[in-house]
C-alpha positions as CSV (number, residue, x, y, z in Angstrom):
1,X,-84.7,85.2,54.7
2,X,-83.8,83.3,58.1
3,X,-85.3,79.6,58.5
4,X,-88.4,80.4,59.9
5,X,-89.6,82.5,57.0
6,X,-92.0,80.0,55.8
7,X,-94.7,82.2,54.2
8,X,-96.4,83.3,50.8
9,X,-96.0,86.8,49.6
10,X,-99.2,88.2,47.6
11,X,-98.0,91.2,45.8
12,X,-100.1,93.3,43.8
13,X,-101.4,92.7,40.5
14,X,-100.4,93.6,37.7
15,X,-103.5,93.3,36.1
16,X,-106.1,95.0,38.8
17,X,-105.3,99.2,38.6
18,X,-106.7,98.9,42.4
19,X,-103.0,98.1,43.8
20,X,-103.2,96.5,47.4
21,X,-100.4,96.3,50.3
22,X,-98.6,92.7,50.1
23,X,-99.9,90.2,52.5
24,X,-98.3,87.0,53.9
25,X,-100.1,83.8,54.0
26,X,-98.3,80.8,55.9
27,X,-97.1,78.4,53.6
28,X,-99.2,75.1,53.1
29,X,-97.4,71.8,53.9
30,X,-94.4,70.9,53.1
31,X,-93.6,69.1,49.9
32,X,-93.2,65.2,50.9
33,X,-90.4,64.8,47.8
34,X,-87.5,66.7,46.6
35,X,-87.5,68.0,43.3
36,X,-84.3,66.7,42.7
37,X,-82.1,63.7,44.7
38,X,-78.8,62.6,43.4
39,X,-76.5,63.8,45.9
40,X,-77.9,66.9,46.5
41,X,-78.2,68.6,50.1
42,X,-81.8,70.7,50.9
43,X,-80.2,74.2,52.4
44,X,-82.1,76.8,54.1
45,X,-81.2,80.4,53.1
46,X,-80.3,81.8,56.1
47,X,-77.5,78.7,56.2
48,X,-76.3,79.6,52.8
49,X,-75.6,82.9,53.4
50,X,-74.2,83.1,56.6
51,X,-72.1,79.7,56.8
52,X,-70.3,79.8,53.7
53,X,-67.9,81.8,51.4
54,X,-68.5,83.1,48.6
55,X,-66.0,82.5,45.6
56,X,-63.8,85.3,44.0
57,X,-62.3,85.9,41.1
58,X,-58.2,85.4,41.4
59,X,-56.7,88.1,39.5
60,X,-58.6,91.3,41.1
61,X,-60.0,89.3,43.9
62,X,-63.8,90.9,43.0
63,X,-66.4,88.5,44.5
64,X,-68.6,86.7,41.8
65,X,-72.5,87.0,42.0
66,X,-73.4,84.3,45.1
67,X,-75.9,81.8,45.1
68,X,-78.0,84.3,47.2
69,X,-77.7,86.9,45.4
70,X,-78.9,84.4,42.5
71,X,-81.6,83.3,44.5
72,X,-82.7,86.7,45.3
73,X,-82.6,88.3,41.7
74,X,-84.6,85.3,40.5
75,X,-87.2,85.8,43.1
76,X,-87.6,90.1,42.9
77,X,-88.2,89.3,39.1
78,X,-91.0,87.1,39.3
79,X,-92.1,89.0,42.1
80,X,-92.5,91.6,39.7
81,X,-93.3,90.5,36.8
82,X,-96.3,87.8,38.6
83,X,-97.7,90.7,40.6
84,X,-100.9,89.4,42.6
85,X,-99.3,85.6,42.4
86,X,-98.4,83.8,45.7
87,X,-94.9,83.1,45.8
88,X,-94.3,80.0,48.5
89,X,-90.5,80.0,50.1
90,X,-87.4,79.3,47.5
91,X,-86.5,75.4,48.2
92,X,-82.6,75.0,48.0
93,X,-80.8,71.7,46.7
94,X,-76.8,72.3,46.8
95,X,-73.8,70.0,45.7
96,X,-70.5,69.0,45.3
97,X,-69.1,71.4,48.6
98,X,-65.7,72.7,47.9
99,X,-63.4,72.8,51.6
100,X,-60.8,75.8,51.8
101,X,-58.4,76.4,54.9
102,X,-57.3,79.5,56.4
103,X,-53.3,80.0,57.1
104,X,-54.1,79.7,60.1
105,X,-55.5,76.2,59.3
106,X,-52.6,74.7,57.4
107,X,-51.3,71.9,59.0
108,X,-54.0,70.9,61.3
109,X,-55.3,67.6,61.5
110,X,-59.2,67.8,60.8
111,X,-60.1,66.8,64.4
112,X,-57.8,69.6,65.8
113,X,-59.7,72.2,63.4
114,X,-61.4,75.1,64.9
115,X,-64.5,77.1,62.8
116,X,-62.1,79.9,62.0
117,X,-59.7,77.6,60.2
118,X,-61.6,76.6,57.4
119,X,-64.2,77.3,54.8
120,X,-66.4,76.1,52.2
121,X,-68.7,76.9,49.6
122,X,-71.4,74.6,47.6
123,X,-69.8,74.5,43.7
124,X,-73.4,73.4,42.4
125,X,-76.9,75.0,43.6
126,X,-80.4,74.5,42.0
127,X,-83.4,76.0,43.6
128,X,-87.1,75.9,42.8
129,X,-90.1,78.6,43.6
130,X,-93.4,77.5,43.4
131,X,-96.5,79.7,42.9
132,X,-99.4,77.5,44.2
133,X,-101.8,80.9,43.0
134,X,-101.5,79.9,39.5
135,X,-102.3,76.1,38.8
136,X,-104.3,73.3,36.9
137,X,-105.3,70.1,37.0
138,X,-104.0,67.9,34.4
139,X,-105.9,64.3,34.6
140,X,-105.9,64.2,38.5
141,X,-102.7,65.6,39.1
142,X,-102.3,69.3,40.5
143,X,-100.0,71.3,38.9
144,X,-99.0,74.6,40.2
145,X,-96.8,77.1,37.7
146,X,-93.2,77.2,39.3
147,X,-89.7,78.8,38.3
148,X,-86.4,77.0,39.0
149,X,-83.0,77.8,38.5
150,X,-79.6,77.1,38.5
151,X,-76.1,77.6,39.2
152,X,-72.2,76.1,38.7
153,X,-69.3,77.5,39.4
154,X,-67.9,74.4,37.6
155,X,-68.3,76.9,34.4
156,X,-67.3,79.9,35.5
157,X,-63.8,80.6,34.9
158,X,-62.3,81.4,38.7
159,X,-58.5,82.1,37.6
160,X,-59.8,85.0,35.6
161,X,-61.1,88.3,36.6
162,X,-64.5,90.1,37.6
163,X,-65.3,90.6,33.6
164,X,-65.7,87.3,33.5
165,X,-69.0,86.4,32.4
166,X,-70.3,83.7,34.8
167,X,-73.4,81.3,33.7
168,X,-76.7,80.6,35.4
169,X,-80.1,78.6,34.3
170,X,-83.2,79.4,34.6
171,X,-86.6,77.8,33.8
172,X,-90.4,78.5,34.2
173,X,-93.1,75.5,34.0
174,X,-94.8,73.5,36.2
175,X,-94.9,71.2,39.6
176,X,-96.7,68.1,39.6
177,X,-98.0,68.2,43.1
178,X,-98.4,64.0,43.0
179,X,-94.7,63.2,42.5
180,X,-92.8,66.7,42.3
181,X,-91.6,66.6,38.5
182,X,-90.7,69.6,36.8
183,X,-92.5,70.2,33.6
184,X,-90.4,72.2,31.7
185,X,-90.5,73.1,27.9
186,X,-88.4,74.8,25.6
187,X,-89.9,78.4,25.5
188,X,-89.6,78.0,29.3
189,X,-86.3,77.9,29.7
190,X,-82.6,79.7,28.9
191,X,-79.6,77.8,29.5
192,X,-76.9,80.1,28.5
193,X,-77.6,83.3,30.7
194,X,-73.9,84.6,30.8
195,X,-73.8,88.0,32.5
196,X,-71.6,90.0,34.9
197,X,-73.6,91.3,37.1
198,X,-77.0,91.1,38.4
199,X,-79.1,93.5,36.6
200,X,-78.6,92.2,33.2
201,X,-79.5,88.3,35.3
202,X,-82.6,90.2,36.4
203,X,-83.3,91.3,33.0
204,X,-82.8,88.0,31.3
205,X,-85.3,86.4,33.9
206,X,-87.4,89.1,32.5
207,X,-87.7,88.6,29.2
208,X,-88.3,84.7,29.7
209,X,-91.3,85.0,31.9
210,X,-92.5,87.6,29.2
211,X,-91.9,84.9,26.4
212,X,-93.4,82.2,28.2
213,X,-97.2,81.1,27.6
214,X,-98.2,79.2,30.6
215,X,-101.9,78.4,29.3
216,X,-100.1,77.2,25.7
217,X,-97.9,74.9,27.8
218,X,-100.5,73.2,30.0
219,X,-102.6,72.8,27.0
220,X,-100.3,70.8,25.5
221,X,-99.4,68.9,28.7
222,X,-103.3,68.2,28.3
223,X,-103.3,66.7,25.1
224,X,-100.7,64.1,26.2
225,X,-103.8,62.6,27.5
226,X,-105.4,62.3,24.1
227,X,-102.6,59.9,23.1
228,X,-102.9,55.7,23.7
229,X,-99.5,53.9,24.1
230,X,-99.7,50.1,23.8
231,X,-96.8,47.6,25.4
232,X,-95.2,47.1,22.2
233,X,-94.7,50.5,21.4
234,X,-93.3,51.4,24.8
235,X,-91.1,48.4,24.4
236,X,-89.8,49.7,21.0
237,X,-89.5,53.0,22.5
238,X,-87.2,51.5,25.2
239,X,-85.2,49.3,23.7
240,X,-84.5,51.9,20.7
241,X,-83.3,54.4,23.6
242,X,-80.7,52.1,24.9
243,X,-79.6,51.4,21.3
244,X,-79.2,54.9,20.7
245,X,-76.9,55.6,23.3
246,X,-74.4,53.0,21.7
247,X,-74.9,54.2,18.2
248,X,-71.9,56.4,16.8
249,X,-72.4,59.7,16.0
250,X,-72.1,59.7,12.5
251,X,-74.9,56.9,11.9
252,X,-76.4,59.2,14.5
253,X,-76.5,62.1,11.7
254,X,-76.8,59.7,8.7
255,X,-80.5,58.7,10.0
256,X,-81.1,62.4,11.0
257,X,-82.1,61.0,14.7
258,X,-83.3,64.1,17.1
259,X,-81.4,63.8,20.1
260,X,-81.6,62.2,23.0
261,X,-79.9,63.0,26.4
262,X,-81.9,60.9,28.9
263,X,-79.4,58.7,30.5
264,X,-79.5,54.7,30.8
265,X,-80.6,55.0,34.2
266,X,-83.7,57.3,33.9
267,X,-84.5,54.6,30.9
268,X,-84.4,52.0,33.7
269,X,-86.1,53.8,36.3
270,X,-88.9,54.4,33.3
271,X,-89.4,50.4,33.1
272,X,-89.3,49.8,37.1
273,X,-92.0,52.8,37.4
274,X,-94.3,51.1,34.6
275,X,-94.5,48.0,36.7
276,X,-94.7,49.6,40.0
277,X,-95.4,53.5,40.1
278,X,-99.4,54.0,41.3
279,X,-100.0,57.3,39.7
280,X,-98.1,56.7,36.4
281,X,-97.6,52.7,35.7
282,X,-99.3,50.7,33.6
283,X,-98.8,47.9,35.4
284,X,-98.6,46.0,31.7
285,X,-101.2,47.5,30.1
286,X,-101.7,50.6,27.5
287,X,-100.6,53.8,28.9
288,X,-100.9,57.5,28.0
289,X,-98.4,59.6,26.7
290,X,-99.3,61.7,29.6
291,X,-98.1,59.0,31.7
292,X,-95.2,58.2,29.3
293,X,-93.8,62.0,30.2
294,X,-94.1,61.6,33.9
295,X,-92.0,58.2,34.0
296,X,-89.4,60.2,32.0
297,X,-89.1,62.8,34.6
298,X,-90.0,60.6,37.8
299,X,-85.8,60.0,37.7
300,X,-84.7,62.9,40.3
301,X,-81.1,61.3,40.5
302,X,-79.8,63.9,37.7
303,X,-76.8,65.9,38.7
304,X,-78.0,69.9,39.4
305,X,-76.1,71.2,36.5
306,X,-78.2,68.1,34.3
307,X,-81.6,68.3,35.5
308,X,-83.1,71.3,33.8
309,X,-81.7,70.0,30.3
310,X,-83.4,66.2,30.8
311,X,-86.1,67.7,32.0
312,X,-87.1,69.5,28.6
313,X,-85.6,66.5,26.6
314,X,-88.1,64.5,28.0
315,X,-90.8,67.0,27.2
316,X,-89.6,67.0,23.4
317,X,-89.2,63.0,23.2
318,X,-92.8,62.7,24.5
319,X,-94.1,64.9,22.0
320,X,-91.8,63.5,19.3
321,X,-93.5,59.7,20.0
322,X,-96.6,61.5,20.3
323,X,-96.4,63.0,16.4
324,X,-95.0,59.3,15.5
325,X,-97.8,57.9,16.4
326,X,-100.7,60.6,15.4
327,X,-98.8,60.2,11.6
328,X,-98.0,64.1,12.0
329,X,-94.6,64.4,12.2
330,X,-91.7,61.4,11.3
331,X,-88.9,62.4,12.6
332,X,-89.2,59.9,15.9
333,X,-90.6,57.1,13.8
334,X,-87.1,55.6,14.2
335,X,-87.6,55.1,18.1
336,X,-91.1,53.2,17.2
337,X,-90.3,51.2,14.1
């Protein structure tokens, strides 16, 4: 795909029996926020493939699946398996570049370098697909179904060989359109794809697109609205999560406390975006738990190989305060007492 390739494919459905030729649709406007920050880089595909290396493995020097290869298997599946969907361009965030030199490099000073001298490759890479074809609206926001995935080579063993299994991330929600979150939820995503080669990753993205239930999930995301938060309660629910992230481990397991891997910073950035966010602050006043998930997941400063992970977490602690508070469910009460 070079960097002009800013389209939609329409593929044929998998539900019509009258199959039609794919047509391409220019791709509405760009996206006016990342889906993720931190210190992440946006990377065209063209650039990703052509300008940098792709790691091998040391002992039998066999190259490891690449990002676009990744990219790629990710995208022919869905392509696949959402026949008939509209399937705007992958968005690329990379991180954490790792610089090589050639032999015929060594020694140089940087400004002496010439572009044969030198290499580099992106250690982290997390990109997102969105299908605008499929989408709701959940209290004014647009949300439009998307698939995101990622990669490390941070846990993939290098000094090994190609039998190596190497790790990947992928996930299957939704965009909000207003501010860019990722809606993730737990049937939407599989951390701990470990495969060899990129059939079996193609068959893995498989089987979670067939176990996801899209209309389930943004059925729930709609009864987040159904749910009143008051000051206090937020309060509680703040100042509990900061406690928690002192509290040792084994009082941790004595009060049988869910976990919690939301950082101190995304609890900070919840209280600045109360006072100040206009689509999800409450400006002081009772909020929804609706809004209550989007300040979680308003914080895009996550590392790559983080965001899918916090992203869900928020999704469970919402519905956790959500059961607390409805009397169905006490296992967050703690976080609201």
């Amino acid at each position: 795909m070079n960097e002009n390739d800013k389209s939609l494919a329409i593929m044929p459905t998998r539900h019509n029996s009258d199959i039609q030729d794919a047509i391409i649709i220019e791709e509405s406007e760009k996206k006016n926020c990342p889906f993720i920050l931190g210190n992440t880089i946006e990377i065209d595909m063209q650039s990703l493939e052509d300008d940098y290396l792709v790691p091998v493995f040391s002992r039998d020097n066999n190259q490891t699946i690449s990002h676009t290869e990744f990219i790629n298997t990710v995208s022919d599946a869905a392509q696949t398996y959402f026949q008939g969907e509209q399937f705007n361009a992958p968005v690329v965030r990379v991180s954490h570049e790792m610089k090589l030199r050639t032999r015929k490099g060594t020694g140089k000073l940087i400004e002496n370098l010439q572009a044969d001298d030198s290499g580099s490759y992106f250690q982290r890479m997390m990109f997102m697909i969105e299908i605008p074809s499929t989408h709701y609206n959940v209290n004014g926001c647009n949300l439009n179904l998307q698939i995101c995935a990622v990669r490390s080579y941070g846990e993939t063993n290098l000094l090994g060989n190609s039998t190596q299994k190497q790790t990947f991330r992928v996930g299957i929600g939704f965009l909000n359109s207003v501010c860019c979150n990722l809606n993730l939820s737990t049937d939407g995503t599989k951390f701990d794809i470990k495969v060899t080669n990129t059939a079996d990753l193609y068959r893995y993205c498989m089987e979670l697109f067939e176990r996801y239930d899209h209309k389930r999930h943004i059925e729930n995301l709609k009864r987040l609205n159904d749910t009143y938060i008051d000051v206090r309660t937020f309060a509680q629910f703040l100042g509990k999560c900061r406690m928690y992230m002192a509290l040792p481990q084994s009082i941790k397991t004595e009060l049988g406390l869910p976990e919690i891997i939301l950082n101190e910073s995304q609890i900070n950035a919840a209280v600045r975006d109360y006072y100040t966010d206009v689509n999800f602050g409450g400006m002081g006043k009772v909020i929804t738990a609706w809004q209550l998930y989007n300040l979680l997941t308003n914080y895009k400063n996550n590392y790559i190989d983080l965001s899918m992970e916090r992203s869900v977490n928020a999704y469970e602690v919402t519905n956790g305060i959500v059961q607390s508070i409805n009397g169905t469910d006490s296992t967050w009460n703690w976080f609201i007492e």
